[in-house]
Structure formats: C-alpha cells, structure tokens
C-alpha positions in Angstrom: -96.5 -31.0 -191.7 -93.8 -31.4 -194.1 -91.0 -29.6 -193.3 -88.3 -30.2 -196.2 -86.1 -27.0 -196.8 -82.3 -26.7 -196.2 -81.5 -23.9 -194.1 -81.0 -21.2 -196.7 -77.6 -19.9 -195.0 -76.2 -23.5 -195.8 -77.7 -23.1 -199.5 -75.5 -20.1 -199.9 -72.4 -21.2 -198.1 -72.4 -23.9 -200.3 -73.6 -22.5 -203.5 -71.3 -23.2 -206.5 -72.4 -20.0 -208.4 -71.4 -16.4 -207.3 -74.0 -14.7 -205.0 -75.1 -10.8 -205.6 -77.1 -9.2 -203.7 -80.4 -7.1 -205.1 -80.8 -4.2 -203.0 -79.0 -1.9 -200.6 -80.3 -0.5 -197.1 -80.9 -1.6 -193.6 -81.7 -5.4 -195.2 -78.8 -5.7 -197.4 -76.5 -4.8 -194.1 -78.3 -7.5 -192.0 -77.5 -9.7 -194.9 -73.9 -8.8 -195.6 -73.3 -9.0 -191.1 -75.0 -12.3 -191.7 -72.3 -13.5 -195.0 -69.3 -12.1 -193.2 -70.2 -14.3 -189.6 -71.0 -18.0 -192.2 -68.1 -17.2 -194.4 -70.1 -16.4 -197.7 -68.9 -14.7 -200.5 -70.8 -11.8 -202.0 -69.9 -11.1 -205.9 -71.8 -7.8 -205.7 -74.4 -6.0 -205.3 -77.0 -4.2 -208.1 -80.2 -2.2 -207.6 -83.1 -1.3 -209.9 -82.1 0.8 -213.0 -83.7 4.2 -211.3 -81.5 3.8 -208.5 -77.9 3.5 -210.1 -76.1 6.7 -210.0 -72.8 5.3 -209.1 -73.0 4.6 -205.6 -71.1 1.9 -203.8 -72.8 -0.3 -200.9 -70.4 -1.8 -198.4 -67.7 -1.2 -200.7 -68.9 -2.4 -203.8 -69.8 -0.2 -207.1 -73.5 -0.5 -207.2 -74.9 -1.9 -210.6 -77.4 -2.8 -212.7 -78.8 -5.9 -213.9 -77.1 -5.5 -217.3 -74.1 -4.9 -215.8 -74.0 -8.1 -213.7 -75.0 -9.8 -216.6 -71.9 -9.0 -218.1 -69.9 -9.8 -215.3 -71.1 -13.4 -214.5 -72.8 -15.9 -216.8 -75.0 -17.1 -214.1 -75.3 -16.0 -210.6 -77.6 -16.3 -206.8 -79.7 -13.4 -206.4 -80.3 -12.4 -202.8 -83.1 -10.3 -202.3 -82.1 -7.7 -199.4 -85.2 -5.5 -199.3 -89.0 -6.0 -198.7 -91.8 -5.1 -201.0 -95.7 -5.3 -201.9 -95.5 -3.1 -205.2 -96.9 -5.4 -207.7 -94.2 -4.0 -210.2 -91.6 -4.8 -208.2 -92.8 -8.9 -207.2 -92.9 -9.3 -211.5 -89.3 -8.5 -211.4 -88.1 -10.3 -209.1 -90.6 -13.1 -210.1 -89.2 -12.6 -213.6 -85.7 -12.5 -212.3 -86.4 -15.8 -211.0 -87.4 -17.7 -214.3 -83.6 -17.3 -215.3 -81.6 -17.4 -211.8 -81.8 -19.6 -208.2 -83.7 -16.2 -206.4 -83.4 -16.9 -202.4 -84.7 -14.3 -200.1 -83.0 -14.7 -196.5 -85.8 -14.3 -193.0 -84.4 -11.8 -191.0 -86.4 -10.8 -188.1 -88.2 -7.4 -188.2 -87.7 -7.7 -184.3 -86.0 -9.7 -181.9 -83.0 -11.5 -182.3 -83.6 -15.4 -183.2 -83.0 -16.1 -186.9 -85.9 -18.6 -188.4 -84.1 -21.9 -189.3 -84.1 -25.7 -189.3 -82.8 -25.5 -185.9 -85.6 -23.0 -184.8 -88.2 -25.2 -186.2 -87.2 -28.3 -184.6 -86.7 -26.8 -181.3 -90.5 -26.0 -181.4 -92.5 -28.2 -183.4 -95.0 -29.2 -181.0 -96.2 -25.8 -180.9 -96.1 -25.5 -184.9 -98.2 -28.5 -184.9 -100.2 -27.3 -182.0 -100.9 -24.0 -184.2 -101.4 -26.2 -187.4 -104.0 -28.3 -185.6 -105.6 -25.1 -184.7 -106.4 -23.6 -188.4 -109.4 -24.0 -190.3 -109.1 -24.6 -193.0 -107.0 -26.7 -195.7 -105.6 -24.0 -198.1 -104.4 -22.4 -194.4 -102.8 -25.2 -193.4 -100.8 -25.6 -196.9 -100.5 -21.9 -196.3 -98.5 -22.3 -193.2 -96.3 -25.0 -194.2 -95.0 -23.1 -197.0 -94.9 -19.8 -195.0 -92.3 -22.5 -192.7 -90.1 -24.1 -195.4 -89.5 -20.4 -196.8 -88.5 -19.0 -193.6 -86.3 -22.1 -193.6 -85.0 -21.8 -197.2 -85.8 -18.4 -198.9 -87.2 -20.4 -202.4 -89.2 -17.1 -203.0 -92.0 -19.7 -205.0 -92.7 -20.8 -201.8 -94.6 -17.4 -200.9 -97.1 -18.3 -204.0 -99.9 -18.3 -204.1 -100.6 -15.0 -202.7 -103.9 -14.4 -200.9 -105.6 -10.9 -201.3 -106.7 -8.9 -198.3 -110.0 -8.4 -199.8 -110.6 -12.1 -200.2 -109.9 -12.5 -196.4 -112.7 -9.5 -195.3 -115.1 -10.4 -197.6 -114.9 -14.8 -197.2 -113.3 -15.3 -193.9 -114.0 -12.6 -191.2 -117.3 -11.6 -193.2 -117.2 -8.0 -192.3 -120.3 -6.3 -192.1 -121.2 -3.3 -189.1 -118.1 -4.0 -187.0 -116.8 -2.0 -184.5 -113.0 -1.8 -185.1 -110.0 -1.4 -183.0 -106.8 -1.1 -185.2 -103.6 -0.9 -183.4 -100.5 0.1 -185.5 -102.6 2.3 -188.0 -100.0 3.6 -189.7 -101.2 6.6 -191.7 -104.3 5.0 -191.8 -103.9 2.6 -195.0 -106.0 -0.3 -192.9 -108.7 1.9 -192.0 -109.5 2.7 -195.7 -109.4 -0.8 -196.0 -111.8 -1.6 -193.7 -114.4 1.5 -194.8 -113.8 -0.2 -198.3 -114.7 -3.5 -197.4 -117.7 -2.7 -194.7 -119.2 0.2 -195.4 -121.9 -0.3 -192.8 -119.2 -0.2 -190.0 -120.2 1.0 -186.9 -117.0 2.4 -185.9 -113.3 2.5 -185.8 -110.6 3.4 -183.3 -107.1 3.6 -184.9 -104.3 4.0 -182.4 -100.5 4.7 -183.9 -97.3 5.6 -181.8 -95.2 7.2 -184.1 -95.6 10.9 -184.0 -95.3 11.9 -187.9 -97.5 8.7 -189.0 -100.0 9.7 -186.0 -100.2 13.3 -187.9 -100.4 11.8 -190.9 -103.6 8.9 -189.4 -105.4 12.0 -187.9 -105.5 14.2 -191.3 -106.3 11.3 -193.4 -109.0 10.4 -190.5 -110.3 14.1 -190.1 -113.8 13.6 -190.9 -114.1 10.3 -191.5 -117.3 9.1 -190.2 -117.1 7.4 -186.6 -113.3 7.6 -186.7 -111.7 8.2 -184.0 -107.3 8.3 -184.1 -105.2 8.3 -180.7 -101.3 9.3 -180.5 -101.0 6.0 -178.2 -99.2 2.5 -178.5 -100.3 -0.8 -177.3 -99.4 -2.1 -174.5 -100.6 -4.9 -171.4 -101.1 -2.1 -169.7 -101.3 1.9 -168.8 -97.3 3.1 -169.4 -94.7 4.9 -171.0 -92.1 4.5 -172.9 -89.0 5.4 -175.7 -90.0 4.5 -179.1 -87.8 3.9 -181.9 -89.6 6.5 -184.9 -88.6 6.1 -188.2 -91.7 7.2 -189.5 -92.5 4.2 -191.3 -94.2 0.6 -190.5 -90.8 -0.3 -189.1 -91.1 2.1 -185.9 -91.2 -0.1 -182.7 -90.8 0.2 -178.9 -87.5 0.3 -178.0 -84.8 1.5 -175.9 -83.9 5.2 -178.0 -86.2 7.6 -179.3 -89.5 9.7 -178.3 -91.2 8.9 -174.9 -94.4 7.7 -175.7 -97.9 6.9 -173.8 -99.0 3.1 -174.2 -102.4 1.7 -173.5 -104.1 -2.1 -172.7 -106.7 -2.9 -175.0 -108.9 -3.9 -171.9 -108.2 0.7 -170.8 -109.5 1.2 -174.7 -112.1 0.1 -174.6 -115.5 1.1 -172.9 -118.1 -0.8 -175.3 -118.1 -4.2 -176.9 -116.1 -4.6 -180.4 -116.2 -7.0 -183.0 -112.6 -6.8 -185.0 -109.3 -6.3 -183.4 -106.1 -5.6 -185.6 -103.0 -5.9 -184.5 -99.7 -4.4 -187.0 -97.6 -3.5 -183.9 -94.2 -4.6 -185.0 -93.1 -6.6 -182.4 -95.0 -5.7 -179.1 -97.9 -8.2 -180.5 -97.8 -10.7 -177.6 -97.6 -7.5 -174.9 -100.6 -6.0 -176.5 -102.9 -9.6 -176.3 -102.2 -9.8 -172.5 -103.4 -6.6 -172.3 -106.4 -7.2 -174.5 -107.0 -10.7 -172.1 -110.8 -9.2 -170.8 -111.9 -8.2 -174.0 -111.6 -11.3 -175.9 -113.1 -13.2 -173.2 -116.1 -11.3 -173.2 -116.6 -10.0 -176.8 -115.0 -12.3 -178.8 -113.7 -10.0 -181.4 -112.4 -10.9 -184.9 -108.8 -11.2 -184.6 -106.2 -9.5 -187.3 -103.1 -10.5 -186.1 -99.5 -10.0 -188.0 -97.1 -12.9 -187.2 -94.3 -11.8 -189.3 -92.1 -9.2 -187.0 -90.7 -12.1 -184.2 -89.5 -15.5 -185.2 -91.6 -17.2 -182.5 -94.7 -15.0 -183.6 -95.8 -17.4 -185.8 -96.6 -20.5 -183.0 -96.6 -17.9 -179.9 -99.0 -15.6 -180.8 -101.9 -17.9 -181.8 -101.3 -19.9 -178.7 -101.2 -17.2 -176.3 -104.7 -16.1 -177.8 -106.2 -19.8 -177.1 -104.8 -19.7 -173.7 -106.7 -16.8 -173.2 -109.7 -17.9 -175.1 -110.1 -21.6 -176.4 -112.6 -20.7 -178.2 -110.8 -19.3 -180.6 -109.4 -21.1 -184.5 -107.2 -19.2 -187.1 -107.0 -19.0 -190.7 -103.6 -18.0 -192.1 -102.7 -16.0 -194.9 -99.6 -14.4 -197.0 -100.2 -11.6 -198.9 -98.3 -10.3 -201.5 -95.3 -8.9 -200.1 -91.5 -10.7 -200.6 -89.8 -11.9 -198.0 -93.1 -13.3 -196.0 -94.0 -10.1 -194.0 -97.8 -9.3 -193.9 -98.4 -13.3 -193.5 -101.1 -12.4 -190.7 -103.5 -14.9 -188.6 -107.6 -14.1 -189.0 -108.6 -15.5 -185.4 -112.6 -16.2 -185.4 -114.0 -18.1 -182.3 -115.3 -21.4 -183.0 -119.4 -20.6 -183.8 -118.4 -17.9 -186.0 -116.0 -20.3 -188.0 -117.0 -21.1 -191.5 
C-alpha cells in the first residue's frame, strides 16, 4: 500500500493560515480538546446560514461563511460534524474548491486516535487485510480510506460508492434471510426490502429504547419482519447502554439496562446476510456469531468506522473464525469516513 499522508494534527499545528472550525456540537468539542492538548490555534468557528442566531461555541461568536470571509482573506476549514445529506457534501465539496478543507478522525468509540503512528504500529495487519480484498477498486478503496484517516484531505473520501451498487454487484441479494443488528429505526431494512424483494426474511435487533419504538412501528406489518428490543453481544447478558436516541447510542457504563444476545442464541435456522451497525461492540458481537458463520456462511455487512483498529481487527477476527471468508470495501457518501463498511463473501461465492 502506499501510505503518504502527514498526520493531520501536524498539518494544522503547522499551518500558516488561520484555522476555523465549521460546525458546533459533540465533534467540534472533541476537536477543540484535541487543539487546546497540540497547541493549535482556532480563529473561529461558523455554522450553516440556518443555524446562526447569535450563539457562541466555546466562547467564540458563531458566524457565517460571509462573515469569516470578511474576517480573514484565506483560512483552514475544519470540518467538526458528520454528514450523508447530499446538500450538505456539495458545500463542503464546494467550500473546498476555494480553501485547504481537512476533516480530523476522531473515533466514534474507543480511545486511540487514527495516525501515522497508529498505522505503523500495525501494518502487517493492514496488509494482512489488504491481501484479503477482492477486488482492485477495494483495495484503492482502502488505501485512501487510510491516508485520510491519517490526514483529513476530504478528496480522499472520493469516489463515493453507492449502497445500491454494493447489493445489487457485490453481495447479489436475492431471497436472503437477514439478520440486521443495530437497526436503527429501521432505515437498513427498507434498504434491503428495496433491493431484494424476494427476501425471505429479516430479523432487526436495536438497543436503544426510542429507536426500538420507532423499528417496531416502521416494521409493523412488514412482511416476515420480525424487530427485537435486544443488543448484540458474545453472549446471553445485560447491560447499561448509553441512549441518545440516535446511531451514536452504544454500550457503555451509564444509561438504561439493557438485554444482549449472541448471534449463535438468535438464531434457530440457517441465514444468508448478517449486518452489523453496532457502534463499537462489532468485534463482541462476531465472537458471538462464531457457530453461525462456520456453518452458514452468511454475507457479511460489517461497519469498520466506530474503533480505530476496526478497520484491520474486524476482518481478521472473521477469517480466524472462518478462512473462507474475502472482503470488499467500500465508503459511502458520508464526511469524515463513517459508513466505510466491509461486504465479507466466502470464497465460492466471490465474484
């Protein structure tokens, strides 16, 4: 592979321009806790016009574009949120035709940072991983998906790969039989009724107690839909999870006491697709899914996104388990590089 980014923390530290932030929220504090530990200067932060009502963020007035445009000839821009909205990626995409636009990693879960550092510590196991995937535009895929989790250059997160694409050309779905764990409200299960209408059935597990209400009404009479109030686990157990009603709820150490299952308890019959959007508690939920792939060989959905190590660890933990099994790898459109997921086929089903 060819790893060539500078870490994007040493961009910035040593960035002759003044650096704003674009954004406010959880992100933007992460960022800021990040600037005031490296010693970098932020110039200020501004938000989309709709969201300017005179605000402040950490101190600073919150303004708009215009605004900063009058402030500074030229100027960084540090993405500090994440988003798929295709609205949203043209402005920032836009934004980045006339300014250096960087948009820092910063884990969903876990503590380790994605740098340089990170990726030299492991690269046998990148490679391993690399050496692993199908294909050539996954491989490119994955290199990039590297350097910008190294550097931020949001043009490394082009081109973006559409979910469709990956249903329809690489897992080829046609009359599965679905488990998806981390269901949300119940966005992926539409996705898969869209893209295999001759599915044969579909359990959809979610944690979270307002997204579970919201899965089971969007679910209620779905055909061969079935929801559980349950979180995924390496086995039968309990325990307090962090709701925020969002995709961001996780296992955790505060929050509702919740019941988690093992794949392997799930499951009674054979499957033939197994998604996993479990922010975090990925590698816990594959141990406990160890039987199943070994005898059914599902299609594997597997987010690699929420933990730094996810993206070598997870895939290798899966061939450990099953050696049968190769990976394509994808990024979809989202900035910074969440929903960058590995498709895990085993070997006579690869294309």
């Amino acid at each position: 592979m060819n790893i060539y980014e500078t870490n994007v923390w040493d961009k910035l530290k040593t960035a002759s321009k003044p650096i704003v932030l674009y954004g406010m929220g959880n992100g933007a504090d992460k960022i800021l806790d990040i600037f005031a530990q490296k010693g970098i200067a932020c110039a200020g932060v501004f938000a989309s016009d709709d969201f300017v009502r005179g605000q402040s963020f950490r101190g600073m007035p919150v303004r708009r574009y215009s605004e900063m445009r009058a402030l500074y000839e030229d100027f960084i821009i540090v993405v500090a949120f994440a988003t798929s909205r295709p609205e949203v990626l043209a402005r920032i995409f836009e934004l980045a035709q006339v300014h250096t636009v960087l948009a820092p990693d910063v884990p969903v879960a876990g503590i380790t940072r994605f740098s340089r550092e990170f990726y030299e510590l492991h690269c046998e196991k990148f490679e391993q991983v690399y050496n692993l995937l199908i294909d050539a535009p996954s491989k490119a895929c994955y290199e990039r998906i590297i350097n910008f989790k190294i550097g931020g250059d949001i043009h490394l997160l082009k081109p973006f790969f559409e979910k469709e694409k990956v249903y329809r050309d690489l897992l080829h779905l046609q009359g599965e039989r679905i488990v998806d764990l981390g269901a949300y409200d119940g966005d992926t299960v539409r996705e898969f009724m869209a893209a295999d209408e001759q599915y044969q059935s579909i359990i959809a597990l979610e944690p979270d107690t307002k997204n579970y209400k919201k899965l089971a009404r969007n679910c209620k009479g779905l055909r061969d839909v079935e929801t559980f109030h349950l979180g995924a686990w390496d086995k039968e157990a309990t325990a307090r999870f962090g709701a925020e009603a969002s995709r961001n709820s996780a296992v955790g150490v505060k929050g509702e006491e919740v019941r988690l299952t093992s794949v392997d308890a799930l499951v009674t019959e054979p499957i033939t697709l197994l998604k996993m959007d479990i922010e975090g508690s990925e590698a816990k939920a594959i141990a406990g899914a160890k039987q199943t792939l070994q005898a059914y060989l599902p299609k594997l959905y597997i987010c690699a996104y929420h933990r730094s190590e996810d993206l070598f660890a997870l895939p290798l933990q899966i061939h450990e388990i099953c050696p049968a099994y190769r990976f394509f790898f994808c990024h979809h459109p989202y900035i910074p590089a969440w929903e960058s997921n590995f498709y895990g086929v085993a070997s006579s089903q690869a294309t």
